[in-house]
Residue frames relative to the residue before (quaternion, step in Angstrom):
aa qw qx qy qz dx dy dz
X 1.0000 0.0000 0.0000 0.0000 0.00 0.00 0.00
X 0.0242 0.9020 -0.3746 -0.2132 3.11 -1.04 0.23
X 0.7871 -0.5090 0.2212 0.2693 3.04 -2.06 1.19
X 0.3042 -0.7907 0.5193 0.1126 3.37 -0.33 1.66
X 0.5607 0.5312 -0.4645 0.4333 3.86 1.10 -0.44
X 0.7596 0.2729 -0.2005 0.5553 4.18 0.84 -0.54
X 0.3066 0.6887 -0.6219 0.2119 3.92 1.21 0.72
X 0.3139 -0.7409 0.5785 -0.1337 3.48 -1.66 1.26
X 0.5715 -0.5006 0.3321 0.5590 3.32 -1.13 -0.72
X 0.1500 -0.6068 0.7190 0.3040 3.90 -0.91 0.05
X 0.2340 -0.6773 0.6776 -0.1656 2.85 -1.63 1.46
X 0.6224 0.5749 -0.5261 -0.0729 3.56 -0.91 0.82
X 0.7198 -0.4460 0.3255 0.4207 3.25 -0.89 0.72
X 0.3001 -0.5761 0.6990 0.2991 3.70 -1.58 0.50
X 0.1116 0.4963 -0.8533 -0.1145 3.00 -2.32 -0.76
X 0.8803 -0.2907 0.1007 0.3612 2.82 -2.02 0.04
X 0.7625 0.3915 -0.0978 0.5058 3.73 0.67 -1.30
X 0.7963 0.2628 -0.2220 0.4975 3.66 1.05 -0.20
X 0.4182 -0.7176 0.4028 0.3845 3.69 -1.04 0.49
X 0.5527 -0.5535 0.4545 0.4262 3.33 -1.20 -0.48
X 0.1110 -0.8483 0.5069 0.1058 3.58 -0.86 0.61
X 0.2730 0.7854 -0.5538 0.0441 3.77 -0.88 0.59
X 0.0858 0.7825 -0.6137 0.0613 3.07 -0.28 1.66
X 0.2180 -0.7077 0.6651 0.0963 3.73 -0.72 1.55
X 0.2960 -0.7080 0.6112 0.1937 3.81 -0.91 0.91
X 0.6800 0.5064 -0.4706 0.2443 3.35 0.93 -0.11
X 0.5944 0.5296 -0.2505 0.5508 3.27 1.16 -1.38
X 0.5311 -0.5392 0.5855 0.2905 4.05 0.23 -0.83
X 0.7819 0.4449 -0.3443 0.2688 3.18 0.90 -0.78
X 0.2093 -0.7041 0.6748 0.0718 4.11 -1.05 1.08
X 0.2757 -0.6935 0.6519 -0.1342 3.07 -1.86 1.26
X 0.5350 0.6359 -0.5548 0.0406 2.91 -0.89 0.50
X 0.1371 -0.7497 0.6396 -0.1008 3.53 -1.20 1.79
X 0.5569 0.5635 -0.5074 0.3391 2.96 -1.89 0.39
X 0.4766 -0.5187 0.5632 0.4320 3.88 -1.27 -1.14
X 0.1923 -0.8308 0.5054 0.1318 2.81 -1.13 0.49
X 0.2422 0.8052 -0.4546 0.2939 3.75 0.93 0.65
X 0.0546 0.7036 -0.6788 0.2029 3.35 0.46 1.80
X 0.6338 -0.5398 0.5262 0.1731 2.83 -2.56 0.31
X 0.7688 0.1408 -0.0562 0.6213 3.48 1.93 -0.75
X 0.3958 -0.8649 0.3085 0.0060 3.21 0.38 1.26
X 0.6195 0.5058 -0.0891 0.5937 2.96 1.53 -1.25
X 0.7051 0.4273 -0.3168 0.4690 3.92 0.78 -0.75
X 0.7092 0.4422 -0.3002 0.4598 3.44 1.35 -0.62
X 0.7005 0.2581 -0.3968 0.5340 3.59 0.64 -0.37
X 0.2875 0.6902 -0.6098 0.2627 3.92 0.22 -0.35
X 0.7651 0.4720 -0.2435 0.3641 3.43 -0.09 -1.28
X 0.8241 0.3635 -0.2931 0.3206 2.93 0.69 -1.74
X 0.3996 0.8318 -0.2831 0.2614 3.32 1.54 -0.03
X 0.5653 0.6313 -0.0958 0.5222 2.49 1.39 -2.26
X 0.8064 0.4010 -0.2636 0.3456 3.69 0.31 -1.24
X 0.4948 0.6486 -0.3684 0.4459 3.58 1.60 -0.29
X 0.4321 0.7577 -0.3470 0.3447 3.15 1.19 -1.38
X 0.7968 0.5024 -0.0330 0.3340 2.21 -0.33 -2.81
X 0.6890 0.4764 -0.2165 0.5015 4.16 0.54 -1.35
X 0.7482 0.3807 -0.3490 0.4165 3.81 0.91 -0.16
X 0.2489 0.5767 -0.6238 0.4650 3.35 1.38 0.41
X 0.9432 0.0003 0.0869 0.3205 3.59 -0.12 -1.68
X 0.2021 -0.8875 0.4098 -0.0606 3.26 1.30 1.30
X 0.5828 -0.5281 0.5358 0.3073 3.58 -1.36 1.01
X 0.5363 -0.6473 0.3814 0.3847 3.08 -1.36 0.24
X 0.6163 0.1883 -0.2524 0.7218 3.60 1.04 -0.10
X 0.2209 -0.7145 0.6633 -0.0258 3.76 -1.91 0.40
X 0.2238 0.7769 -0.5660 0.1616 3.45 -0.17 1.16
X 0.4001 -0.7320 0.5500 0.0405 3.14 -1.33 1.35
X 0.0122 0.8713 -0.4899 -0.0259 3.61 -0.25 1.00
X 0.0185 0.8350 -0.5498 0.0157 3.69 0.31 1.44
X 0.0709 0.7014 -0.6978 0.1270 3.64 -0.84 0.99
X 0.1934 0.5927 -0.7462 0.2332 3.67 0.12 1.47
X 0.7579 -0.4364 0.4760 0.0931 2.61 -2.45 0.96
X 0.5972 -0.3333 0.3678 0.6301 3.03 0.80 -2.04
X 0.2366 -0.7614 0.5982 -0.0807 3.42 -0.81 0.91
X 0.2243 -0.7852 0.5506 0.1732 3.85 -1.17 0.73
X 0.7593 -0.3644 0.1743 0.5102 3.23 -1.95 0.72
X 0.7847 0.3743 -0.3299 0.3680 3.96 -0.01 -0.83
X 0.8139 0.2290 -0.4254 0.3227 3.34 0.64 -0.02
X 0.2492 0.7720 -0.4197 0.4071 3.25 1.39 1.02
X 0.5829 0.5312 -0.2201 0.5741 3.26 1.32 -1.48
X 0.7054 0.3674 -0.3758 0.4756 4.07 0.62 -0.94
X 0.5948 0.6303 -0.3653 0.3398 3.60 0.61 -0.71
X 0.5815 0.4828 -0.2290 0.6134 3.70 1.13 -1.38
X 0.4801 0.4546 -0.5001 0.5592 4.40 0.63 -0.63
X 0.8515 0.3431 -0.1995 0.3427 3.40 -0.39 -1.55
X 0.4372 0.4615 -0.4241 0.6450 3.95 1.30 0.39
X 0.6470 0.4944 -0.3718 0.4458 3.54 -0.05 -0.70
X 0.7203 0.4173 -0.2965 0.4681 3.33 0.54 -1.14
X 0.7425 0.4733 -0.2814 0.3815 3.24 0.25 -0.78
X 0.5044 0.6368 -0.3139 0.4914 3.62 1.77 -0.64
X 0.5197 0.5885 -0.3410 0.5170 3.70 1.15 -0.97
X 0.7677 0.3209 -0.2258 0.5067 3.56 0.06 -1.23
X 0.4593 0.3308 -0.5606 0.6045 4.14 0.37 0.49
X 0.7927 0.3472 -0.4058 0.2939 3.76 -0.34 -1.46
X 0.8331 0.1051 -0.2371 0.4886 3.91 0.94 0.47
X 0.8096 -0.5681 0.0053 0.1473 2.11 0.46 2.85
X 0.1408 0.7590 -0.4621 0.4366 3.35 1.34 1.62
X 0.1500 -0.7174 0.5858 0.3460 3.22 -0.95 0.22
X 0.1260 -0.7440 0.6558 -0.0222 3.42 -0.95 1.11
X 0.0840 0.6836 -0.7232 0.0499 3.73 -1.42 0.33
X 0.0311 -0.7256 0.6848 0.0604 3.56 -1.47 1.09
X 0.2468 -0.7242 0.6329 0.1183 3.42 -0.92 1.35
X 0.0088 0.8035 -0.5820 -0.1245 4.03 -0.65 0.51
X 0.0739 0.8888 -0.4442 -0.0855 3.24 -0.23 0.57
X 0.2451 -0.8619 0.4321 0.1017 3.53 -0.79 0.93
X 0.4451 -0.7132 0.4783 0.2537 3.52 -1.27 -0.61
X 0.7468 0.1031 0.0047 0.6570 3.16 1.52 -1.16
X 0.6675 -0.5930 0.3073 0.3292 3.82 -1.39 0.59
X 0.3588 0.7064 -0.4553 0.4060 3.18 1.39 0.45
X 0.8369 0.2709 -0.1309 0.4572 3.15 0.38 -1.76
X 0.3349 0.7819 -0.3614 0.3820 3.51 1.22 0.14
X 0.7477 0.2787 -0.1537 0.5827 3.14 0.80 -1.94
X 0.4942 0.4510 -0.5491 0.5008 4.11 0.70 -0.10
X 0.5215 0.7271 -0.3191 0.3122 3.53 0.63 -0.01
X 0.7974 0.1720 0.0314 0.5776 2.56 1.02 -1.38
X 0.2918 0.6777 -0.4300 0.5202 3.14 1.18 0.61
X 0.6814 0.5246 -0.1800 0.4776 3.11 0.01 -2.09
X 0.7342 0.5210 -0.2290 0.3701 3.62 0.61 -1.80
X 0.8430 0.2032 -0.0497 0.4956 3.56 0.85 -0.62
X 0.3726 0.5063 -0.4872 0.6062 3.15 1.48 1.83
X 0.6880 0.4090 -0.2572 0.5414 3.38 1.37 -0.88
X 0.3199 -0.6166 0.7108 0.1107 3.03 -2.08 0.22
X 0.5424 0.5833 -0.3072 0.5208 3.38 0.94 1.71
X 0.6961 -0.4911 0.3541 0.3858 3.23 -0.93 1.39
X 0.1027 0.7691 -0.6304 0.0216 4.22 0.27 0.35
X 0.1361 -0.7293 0.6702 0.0209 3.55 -0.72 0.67
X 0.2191 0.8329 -0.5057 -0.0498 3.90 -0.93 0.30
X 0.4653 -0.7313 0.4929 -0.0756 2.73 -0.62 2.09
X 0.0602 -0.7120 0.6650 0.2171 3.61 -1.30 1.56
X 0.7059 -0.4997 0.4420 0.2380 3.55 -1.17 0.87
X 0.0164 0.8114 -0.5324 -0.2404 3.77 -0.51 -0.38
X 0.9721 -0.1371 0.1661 0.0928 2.69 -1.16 1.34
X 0.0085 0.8620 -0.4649 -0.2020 4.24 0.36 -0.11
């Protein structure tokens, strides 16, 4: 578990099969980009759970979630919605939360709106532009 009295930034790098993560507990602000098509789901989001947890004891004063994934598979879909949920708790007692999703193609769009209209949360969805 982790120690919520020394909570920080989580940091890890992406590549091809993992996303990027940066969640800075001071500022509020959470990342995560890239794909996520891992081999152990569970070992990779565990933590990042653990660290939500841990940050909603003592949550920034605002909290924004900034998900720009490529593409992402059925299991870490299931962790992604966990890590909404959490983050839905801290709005239902009167946080200020906001998720920005942003996409590229009408796939992730409509997981967008999906996602958006399962939650009870500020859900913003964002079209990318273009490289």
């Amino acid at each position: 578990m982790i120690n919520i009295t020394t909570l920080e930034t989580l940091k890890i790098d992406g590549n091809q099969n993992r996303p990027e993560v940066l969640f800075n507990a001071e500022t509020g602000n959470l990342l995560l980009e890239g794909r996520s098509i891992l081999e152990n789901t569970l070992k990779f989001f565990e933590p990042l759970l653990q660290w939500i947890d841990a940050y909603g004891e003592n949550p920034a004063p605002k909290t924004e979630l900034h998900l720009n994934m490529d593409y992402f598979n059925t299991s870490s879909s299931k962790f992604i919605l966990s890590i909404f949920e959490k983050l839905e708790t801290l709005y239902k007692e009167g946080k200020e939360v906001k998720v920005f999703w942003y996409y590229n193609d009408e796939d992730m769009e409509e997981l967008g709106e999906d996602y958006k209209h399962l939650l009870g949360l500020p859900f913003r969805i964002v079209k990318q532009n273009a490289a």
